[in-house]
Each structure stands twice: as C-alpha cells, then as structure tokens.
N, C-alpha and C positions, 0 to 999 in steps of 0.2 A: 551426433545430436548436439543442439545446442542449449545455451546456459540455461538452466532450469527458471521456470518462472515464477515470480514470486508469487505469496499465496496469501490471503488478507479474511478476516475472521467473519463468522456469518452474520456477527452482531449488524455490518456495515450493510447487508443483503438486506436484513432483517426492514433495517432504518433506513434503507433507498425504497423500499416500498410498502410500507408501512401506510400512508398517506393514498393508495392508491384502491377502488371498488373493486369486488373481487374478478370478478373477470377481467379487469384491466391487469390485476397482479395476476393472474394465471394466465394470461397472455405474455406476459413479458418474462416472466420465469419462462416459459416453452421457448418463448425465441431463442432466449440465452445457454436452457438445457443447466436449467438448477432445479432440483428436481423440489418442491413444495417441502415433502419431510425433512429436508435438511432445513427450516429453518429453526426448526425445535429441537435440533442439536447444536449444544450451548460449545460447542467444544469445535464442530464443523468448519470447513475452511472450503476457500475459495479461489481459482488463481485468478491474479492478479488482471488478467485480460478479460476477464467472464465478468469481476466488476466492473471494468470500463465498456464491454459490452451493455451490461443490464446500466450503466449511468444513461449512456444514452438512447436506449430501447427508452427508458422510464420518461427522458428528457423529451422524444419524440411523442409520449402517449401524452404527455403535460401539457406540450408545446413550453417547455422550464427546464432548462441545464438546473436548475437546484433544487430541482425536488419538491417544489411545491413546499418549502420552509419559508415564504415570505408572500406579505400581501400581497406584492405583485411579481409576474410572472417575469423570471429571464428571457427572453424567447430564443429560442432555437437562432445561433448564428452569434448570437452576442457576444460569446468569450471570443470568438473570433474577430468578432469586430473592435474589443480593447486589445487585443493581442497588436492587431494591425497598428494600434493608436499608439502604443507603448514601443513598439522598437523607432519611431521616429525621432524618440528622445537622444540625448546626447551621453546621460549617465545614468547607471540605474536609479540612484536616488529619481530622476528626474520621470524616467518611465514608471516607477511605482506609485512616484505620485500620481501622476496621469492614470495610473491603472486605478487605483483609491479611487477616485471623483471617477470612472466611469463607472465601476462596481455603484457609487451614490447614485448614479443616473439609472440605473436597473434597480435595486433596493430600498425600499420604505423602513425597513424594521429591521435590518443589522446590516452596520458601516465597521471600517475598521480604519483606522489612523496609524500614520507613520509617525516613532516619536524619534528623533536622532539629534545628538549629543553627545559627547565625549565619544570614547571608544567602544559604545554599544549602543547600538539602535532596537526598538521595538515597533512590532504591530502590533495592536491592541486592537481587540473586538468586541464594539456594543451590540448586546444582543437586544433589543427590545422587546417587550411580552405584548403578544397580539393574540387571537382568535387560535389564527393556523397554526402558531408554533408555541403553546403555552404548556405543553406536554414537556415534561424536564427531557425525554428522551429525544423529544426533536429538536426541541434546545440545542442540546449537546450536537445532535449530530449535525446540526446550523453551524455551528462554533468548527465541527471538525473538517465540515465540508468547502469552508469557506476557508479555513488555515491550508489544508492542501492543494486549494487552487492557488493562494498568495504564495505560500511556501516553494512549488513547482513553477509558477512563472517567475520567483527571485532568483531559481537554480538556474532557468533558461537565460534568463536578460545576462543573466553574470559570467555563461557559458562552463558548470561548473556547480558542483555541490554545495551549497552554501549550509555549513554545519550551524547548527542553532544550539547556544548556549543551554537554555533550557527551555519549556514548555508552563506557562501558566496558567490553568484552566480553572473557569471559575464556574465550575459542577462539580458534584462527588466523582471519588473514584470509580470509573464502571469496572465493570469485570472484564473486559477486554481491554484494560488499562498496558500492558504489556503491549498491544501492537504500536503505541503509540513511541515506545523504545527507537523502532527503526524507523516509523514515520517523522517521526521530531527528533527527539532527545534523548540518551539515559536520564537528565535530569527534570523528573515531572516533579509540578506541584500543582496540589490539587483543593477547589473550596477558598482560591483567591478571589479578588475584588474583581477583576478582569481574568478574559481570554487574553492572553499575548504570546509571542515566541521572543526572544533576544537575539541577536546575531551578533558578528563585529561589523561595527561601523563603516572600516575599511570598504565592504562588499560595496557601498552606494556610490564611493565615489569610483569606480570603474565604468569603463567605457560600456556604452550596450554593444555588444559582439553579437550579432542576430544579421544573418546574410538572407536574403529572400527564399531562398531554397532550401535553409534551415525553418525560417516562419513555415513555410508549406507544410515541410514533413512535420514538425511540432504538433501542427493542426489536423495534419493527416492521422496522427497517430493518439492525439487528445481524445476523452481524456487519462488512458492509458499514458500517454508521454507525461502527463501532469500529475499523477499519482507516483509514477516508478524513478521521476527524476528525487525523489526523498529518502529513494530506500538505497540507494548505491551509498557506498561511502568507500574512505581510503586508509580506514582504521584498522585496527588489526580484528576484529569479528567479521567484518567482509570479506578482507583479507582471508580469514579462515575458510568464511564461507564459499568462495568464489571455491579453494582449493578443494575443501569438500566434493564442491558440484563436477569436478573435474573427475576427480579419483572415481565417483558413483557415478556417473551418467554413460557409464560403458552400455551401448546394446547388447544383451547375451549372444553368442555365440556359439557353437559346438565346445568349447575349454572356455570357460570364463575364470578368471584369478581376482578376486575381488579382495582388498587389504583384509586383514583378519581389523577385529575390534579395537585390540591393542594397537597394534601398527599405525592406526589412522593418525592417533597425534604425533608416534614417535616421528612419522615419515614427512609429516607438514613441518614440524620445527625441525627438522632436516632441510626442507627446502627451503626455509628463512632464515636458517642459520643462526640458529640459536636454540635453546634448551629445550623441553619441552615441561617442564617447574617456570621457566620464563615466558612459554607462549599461556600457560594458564592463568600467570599472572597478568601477564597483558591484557588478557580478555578478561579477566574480571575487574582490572579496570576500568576497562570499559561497561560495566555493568552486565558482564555476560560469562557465563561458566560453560565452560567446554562440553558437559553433556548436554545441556539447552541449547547450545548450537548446533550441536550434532543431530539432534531428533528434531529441529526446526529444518534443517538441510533436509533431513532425509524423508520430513512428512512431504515436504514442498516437492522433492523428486517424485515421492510414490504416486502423487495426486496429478504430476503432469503423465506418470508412466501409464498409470490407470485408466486414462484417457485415451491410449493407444491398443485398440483393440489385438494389433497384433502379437502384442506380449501376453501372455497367460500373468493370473496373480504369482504362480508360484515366480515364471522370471523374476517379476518385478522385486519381488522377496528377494531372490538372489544377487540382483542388482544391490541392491541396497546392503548385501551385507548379513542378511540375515540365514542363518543357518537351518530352519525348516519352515515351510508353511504358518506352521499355528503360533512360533514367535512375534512374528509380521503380524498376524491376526489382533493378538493381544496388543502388541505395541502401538498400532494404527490406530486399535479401537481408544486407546489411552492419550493419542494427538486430536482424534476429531469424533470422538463420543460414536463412531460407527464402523461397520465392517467393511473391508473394504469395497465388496459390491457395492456398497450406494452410489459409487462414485466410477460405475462403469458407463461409458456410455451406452447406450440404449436405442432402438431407432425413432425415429421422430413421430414425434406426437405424446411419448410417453416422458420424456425429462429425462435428463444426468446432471450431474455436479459436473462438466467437464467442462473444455474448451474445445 
C-alpha cells in the first residue's frame, strides 16, 4: 500500500459549498461520496483527494475554480491558463509576478502583491468587501483559498517546498486554526492588518525549473497537486510522520506484528539515530508533540483504510495498533466527532466520507 493520504478538516467542505442552492450542494456532495451529516461534525475530516475532487465538481457546477468568492467568475480552464503564462518566466520572482497581474485579470475584489526586500519576501492579500463575500466566513476562506493556490504554485515554480516563515491572517482565530500548521506555518498570527505569508527572499531569484511534462501532470493532478504540494516538508514532524505511515500501513494478514504503543517512538529515534528525549524535543520545536502526531497519522490511516471495503473495522483497529475494537471506537470518535461507520463507503447514490 502506498503513502497514506492526507486528510483536511470539514470546516474547508463546509466553506467549498456553502455558496451553493441545495440541490446543486447535494449533487456535488454525491459525486464526491461525502455523505451531507458530516458536515455537522465539527471534528470530521476529509482526505485530501475528495477535497480536490469536490473543488472542482463545485468549480464545474459554478463555471468558477474559486468558489463563487468574487464578483466575477474564474472560469473553468483559467488556472491553467496562468500556469502556462508563468513557466515562460526566467525566475520565480518573475513568474509570480506574471502569475499576480493574471489572478488581477480574473479578480474584481481580492488581489494579492509581491513585496520583496531584503532577506524576506511577502504576499499580501487584499480582501475587498462586496455583496458575495461579506460573510467573515467566506472572507476567511477567500484569504485561505487564494493563499493555497499562491503558496502551491511558489512550491511548483521553485521545484521544491518553499517553507514559509510565518502566516499572517487578518481574521479571528477559527477553530480549525490547527490545519493551518501544516498548510503554512507553525508560526500563525492572527486579527493583523493584512493576509500575508513571509518566505526567504532567496526562493525568487531561482530559476523556474518547470519542464512541459512536469506542467502537464501539475495540471493533470490540480488541484489536488496544488493543495498537497504545502503539506510535505523535510522537518523532523514529517520526517516522523512519513515513518509512522510506514510502520502502520501493513495490510493484515494471517500474523500481523504491529509495534506495541511504546515501541513506536523508541524504534523511530532508533532509525534517526538519536534519543528518543531528543526526537521529542525536535518535534515540539517544531510546534508538534509526539502524541498529536501520532493520532494525526493514525486518524489519517484509519480514514484511507475505511474506505477499503475489504478490510473489516476490526482490521483496521489492528492496523493501526489498537488493541480491541471499542478502543479504535472511542479514539476515532475523539479525531472526527463520529463512529467509524460514517466513513464506510456505501453504494451509490447513498454517500460516504470516502475516496
């Protein structure tokens, strides 16, 4: 099996169709197979391919890659067509700007600028208040929708994760403030004058490495490729996590050996070669504490494993580590506010949380 896939919270589900009559939202949910009651569980998740399915299921119901957050529509095809515009450039600075002033030729009511100086650059995002987007909630998710597009094609042009100093959003904290950790930055701040991200400066003057066959699949796999290129990193919590996903993603078999509880960290700071009082430390500098890593890996397995009808729940428990049934029950229910049936698939016409 391969790397598990990430999984992204239902507030974003909530606010990709929020904007949309009900039938249109209960069409688009069915195609994607998220079942409607999830989106009243505040706690609910989603992988990461099922919201780049529902982006653009929504995008096609709009005729708008963005959601209907702006007076005028993106039309279908757009991102693809500044994608095309921006690898002719010579250096990213040069493709971003070109990418800037094509996002202004689609957008009335929120632009964002490149500011670059010294050793740190920023994009800054004006949001404008109009009709369509005067709700703080589409606001925000204007601001967030529009950061992960910029964010994901600066990883692409640079060929490479571009780590971003910090995040400065200028909305209240929401409650799924936490996803914005792996999306952006450990370091938010939150209720400033501006949206912006910081990066180092360095990133812009590098060459655009973008070969034509790399644009293809980009596009072929957008905007999934445009989301998941923010969540990899080469820190030591991915670094953890990647390890996780490896030790748990065994198919059961007739003997399954699954690390006991303990073991998991002893065995990973064994394979990094160093302490395991040091890998704890690592990871909470990074703003992350090893049992919030662990229950993020393991919701994120359970939710792709659940989706494979061939495994029974109780495998999936035992994948994962867990010692009975009704452990996995509680634990699960404590990741995404539900049992884990909501998230079985189902046959069509009825909805699943799956992929």
């Amino acid at each position: 099996m391969g790397p598990a896939q990430h999984t992204v919270s239902v507030a974003f589900v909530r606010s990709a169709v929020r904007g949309l009559r009900t039938a249109m939202r209960e069409r688009v949910l069915q195609s994607v197979q998220i079942a409607p009651a999830l989106l009243h569980e505040p706690a609910a998740r989603v992988p990461a391919a099922v919201f780049g399915a529902l982006w653009m299921a929504v995008a096609r119901e709009l005729d708008d890659e963005f959601f209907g957050l702006d007076t005028r529509r993106m039309k279908v095809g757009s991102f693809a067509l500044l994608c095309h515009a921006a690898v002719g450039q010579t250096s990213v600075e040069r493709a971003m700007r070109q990418t800037l002033r094509s996002f202004s030729l689609f957008f009335d009511d929120i632009s964002a600028t490149l500011v670059a100086g010294g050793r740190e650059a920023r994009i800054e995002l004006d949001n404008r208040i109009h009709a369509a987007i005067d709700e703080p909630d589409a606001r925000r998710f204007a601001d967030e929708t529009l950061l992960v597009m910029l964010h994901g094609l600066l990883c692409w042009l640079a060929a490479r994760r571009v780590p971003l100093a910090r995040l400065e959003f200028a909305h209240p904290q929401p409650a799924h403030a936490d996803e914005y950790r792996r999306m952006f930055s450990p370091d938010l701040r939150f209720d400033r004058p501006v949206t912006a991200i910081a990066f180092d400066a360095q990133v812009l003057r590098a060459p655009v490495s973008v070969s034509e066959g790399s644009l293809k699949a980009f596009l072929r796999d957008a905007p999934q490729s445009v989301f998941l290129k923010q969540v990899a990193s080469g820190g030591w919590a991915e670094r953890a996590r990647r390890h996780l996903r490896r030790a748990l993603s065994v198919v059961p078999r007739d003997a399954l050996v699954v690390p006991a509880e303990a073991q998991l960290l002893d065995r990973m700071a064994a394979d990094f070669d160093i302490s395991p009082a040091t890998l704890r430390r690592r990871l909470e500098g990074e703003g992350t504490h090893w049992q919030q890593l662990k229950d993020e890996v393991r919701r994120d397995l359970a939710l792709v494993h659940l989706a494979d009808r061939r495994l029974s729940v109780e495998q999936v428990a035992a994948m994962l580590g867990f010692n009975d049934g009704p452990s996995f029950h509680r634990a699960f229910r404590k990741w995404t506010g539900s049992a884990p049936g909501a998230f079985r698939p189902t046959r069509v016409g009825r909805g699943a949380a799956t992929s």
